[in-house]
PyMOL commands that place a pseudoatom at each C-alpha (Angstrom):
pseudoatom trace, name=CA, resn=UNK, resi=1, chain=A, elem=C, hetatm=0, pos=[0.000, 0.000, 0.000]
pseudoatom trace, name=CA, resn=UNK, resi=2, chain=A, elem=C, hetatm=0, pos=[1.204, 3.186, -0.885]
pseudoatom trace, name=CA, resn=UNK, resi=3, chain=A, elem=C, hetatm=0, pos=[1.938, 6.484, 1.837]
pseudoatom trace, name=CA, resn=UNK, resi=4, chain=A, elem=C, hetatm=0, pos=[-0.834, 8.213, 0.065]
pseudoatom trace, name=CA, resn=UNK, resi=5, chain=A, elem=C, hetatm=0, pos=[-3.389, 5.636, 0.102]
pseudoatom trace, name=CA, resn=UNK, resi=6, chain=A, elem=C, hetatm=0, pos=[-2.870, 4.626, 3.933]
pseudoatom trace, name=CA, resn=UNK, resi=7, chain=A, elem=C, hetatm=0, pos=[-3.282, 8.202, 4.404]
pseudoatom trace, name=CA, resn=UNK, resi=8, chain=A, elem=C, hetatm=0, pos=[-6.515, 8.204, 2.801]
pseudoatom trace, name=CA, resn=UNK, resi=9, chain=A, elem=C, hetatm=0, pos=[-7.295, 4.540, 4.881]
pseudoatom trace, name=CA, resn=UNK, resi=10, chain=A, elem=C, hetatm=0, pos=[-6.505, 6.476, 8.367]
pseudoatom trace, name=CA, resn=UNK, resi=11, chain=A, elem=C, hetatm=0, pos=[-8.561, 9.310, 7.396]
pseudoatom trace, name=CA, resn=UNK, resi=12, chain=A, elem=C, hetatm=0, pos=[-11.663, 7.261, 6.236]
pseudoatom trace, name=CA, resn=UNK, resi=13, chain=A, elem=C, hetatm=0, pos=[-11.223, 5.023, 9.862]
pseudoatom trace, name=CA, resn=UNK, resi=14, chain=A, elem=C, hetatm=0, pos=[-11.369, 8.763, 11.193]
pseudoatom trace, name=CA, resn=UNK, resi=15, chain=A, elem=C, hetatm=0, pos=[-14.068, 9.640, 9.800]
pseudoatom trace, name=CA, resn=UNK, resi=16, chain=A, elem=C, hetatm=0, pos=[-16.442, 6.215, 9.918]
pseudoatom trace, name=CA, resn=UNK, resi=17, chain=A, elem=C, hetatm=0, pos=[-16.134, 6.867, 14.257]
pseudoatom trace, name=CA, resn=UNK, resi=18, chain=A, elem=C, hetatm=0, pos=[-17.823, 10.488, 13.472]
pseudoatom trace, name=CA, resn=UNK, resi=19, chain=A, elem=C, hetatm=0, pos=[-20.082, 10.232, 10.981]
pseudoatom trace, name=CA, resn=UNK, resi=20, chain=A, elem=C, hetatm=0, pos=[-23.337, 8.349, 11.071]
pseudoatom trace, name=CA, resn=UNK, resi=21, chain=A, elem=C, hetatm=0, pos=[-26.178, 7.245, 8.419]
pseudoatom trace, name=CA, resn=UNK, resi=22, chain=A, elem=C, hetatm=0, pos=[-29.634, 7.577, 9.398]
pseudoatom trace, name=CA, resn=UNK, resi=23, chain=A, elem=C, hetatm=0, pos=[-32.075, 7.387, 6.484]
pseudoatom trace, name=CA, resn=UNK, resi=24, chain=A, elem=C, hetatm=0, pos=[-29.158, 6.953, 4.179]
pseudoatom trace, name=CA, resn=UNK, resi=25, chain=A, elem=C, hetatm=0, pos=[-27.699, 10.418, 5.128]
pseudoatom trace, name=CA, resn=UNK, resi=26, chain=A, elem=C, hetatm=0, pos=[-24.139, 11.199, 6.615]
pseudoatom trace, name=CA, resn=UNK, resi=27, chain=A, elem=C, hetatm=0, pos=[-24.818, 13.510, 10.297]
pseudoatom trace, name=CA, resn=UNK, resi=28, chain=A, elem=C, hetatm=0, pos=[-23.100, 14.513, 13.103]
pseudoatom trace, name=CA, resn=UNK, resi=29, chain=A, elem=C, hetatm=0, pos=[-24.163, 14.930, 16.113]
pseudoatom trace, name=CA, resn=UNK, resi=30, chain=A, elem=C, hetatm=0, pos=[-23.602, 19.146, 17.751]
pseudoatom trace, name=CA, resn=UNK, resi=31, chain=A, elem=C, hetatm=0, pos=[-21.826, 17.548, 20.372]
pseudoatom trace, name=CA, resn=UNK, resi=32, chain=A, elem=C, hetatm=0, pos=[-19.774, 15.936, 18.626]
pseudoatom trace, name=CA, resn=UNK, resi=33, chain=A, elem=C, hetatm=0, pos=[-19.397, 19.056, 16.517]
pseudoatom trace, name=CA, resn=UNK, resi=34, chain=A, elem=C, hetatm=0, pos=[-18.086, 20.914, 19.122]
pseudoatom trace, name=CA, resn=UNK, resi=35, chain=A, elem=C, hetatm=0, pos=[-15.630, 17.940, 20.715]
pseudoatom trace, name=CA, resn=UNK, resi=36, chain=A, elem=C, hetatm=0, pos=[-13.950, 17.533, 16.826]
pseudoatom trace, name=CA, resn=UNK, resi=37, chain=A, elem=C, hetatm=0, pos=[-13.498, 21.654, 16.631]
pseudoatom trace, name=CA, resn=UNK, resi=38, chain=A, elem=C, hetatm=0, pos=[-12.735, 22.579, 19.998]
pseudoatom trace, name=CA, resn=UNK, resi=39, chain=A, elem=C, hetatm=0, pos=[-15.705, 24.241, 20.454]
pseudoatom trace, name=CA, resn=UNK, resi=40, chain=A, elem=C, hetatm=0, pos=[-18.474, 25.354, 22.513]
pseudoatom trace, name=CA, resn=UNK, resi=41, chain=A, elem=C, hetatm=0, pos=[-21.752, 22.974, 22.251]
pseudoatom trace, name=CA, resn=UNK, resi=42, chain=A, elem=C, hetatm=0, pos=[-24.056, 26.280, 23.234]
pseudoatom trace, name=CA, resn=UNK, resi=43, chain=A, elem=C, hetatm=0, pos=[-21.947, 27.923, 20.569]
pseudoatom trace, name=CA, resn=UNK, resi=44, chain=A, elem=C, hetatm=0, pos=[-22.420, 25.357, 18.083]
pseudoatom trace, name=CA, resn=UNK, resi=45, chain=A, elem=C, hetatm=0, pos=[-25.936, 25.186, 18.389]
pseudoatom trace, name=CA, resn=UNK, resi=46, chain=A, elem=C, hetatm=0, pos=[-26.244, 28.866, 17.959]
pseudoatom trace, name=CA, resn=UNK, resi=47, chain=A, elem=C, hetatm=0, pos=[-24.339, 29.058, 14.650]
pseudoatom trace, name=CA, resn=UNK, resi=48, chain=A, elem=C, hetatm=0, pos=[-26.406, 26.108, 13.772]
pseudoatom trace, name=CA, resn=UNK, resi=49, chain=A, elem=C, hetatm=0, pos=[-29.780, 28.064, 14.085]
pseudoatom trace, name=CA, resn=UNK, resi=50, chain=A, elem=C, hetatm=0, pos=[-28.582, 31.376, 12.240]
pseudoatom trace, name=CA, resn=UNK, resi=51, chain=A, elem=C, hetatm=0, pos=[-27.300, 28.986, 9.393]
pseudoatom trace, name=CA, resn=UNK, resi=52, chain=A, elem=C, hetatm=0, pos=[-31.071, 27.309, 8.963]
pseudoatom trace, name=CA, resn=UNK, resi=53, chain=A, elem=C, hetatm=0, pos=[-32.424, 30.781, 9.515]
pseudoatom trace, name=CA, resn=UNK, resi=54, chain=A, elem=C, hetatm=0, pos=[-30.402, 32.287, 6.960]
pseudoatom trace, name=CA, resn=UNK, resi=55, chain=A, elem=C, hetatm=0, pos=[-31.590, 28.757, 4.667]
pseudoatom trace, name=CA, resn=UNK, resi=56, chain=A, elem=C, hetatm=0, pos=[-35.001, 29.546, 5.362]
pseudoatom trace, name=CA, resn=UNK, resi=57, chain=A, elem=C, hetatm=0, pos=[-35.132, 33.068, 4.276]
pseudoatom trace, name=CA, resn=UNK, resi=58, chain=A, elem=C, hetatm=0, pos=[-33.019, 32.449, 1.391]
pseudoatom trace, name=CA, resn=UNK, resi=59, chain=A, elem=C, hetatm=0, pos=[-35.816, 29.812, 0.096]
pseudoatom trace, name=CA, resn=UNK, resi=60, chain=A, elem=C, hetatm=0, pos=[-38.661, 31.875, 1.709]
pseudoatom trace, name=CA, resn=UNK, resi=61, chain=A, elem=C, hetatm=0, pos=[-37.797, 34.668, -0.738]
pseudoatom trace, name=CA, resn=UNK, resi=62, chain=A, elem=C, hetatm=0, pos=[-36.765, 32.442, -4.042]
pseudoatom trace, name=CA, resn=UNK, resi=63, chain=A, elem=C, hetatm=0, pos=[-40.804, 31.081, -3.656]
pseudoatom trace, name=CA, resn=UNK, resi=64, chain=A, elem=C, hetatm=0, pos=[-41.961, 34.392, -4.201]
for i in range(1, 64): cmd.bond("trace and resi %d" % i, "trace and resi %d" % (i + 1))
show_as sticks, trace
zoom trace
């Protein structure tokens, strides 16, 4: 195996222990979020909600 591709091996283990399918779509949990980036939760949360808000009003005004 090759440096590059047991790079890319590592980094999928990595990944499979944070991301999770439910419904056949990849989430993450806010908590664990904020554990990954050092973070927060409450802050998390809160960029979270302006994000969906922001979502919202973006495809609140496009229907009109």
């Amino acid at each position: 195996m090759t440096q590059a591709k047991s790079i890319v091996a590592q980094n999928a283990a990595q990944i499979a222990g944070v991301i999770d399918i439910h419904h056949g779509k990849p989430m993450v949990s806010s908590l664990r979020i904020a554990e990954i980036f050092d973070r927060r939760h409450d802050n998390v949360i809160r960029t979270i909600r302006k994000k969906l808000a922001a979502e919202i009003s973006r495809l609140t005004l496009e229907e009109r």
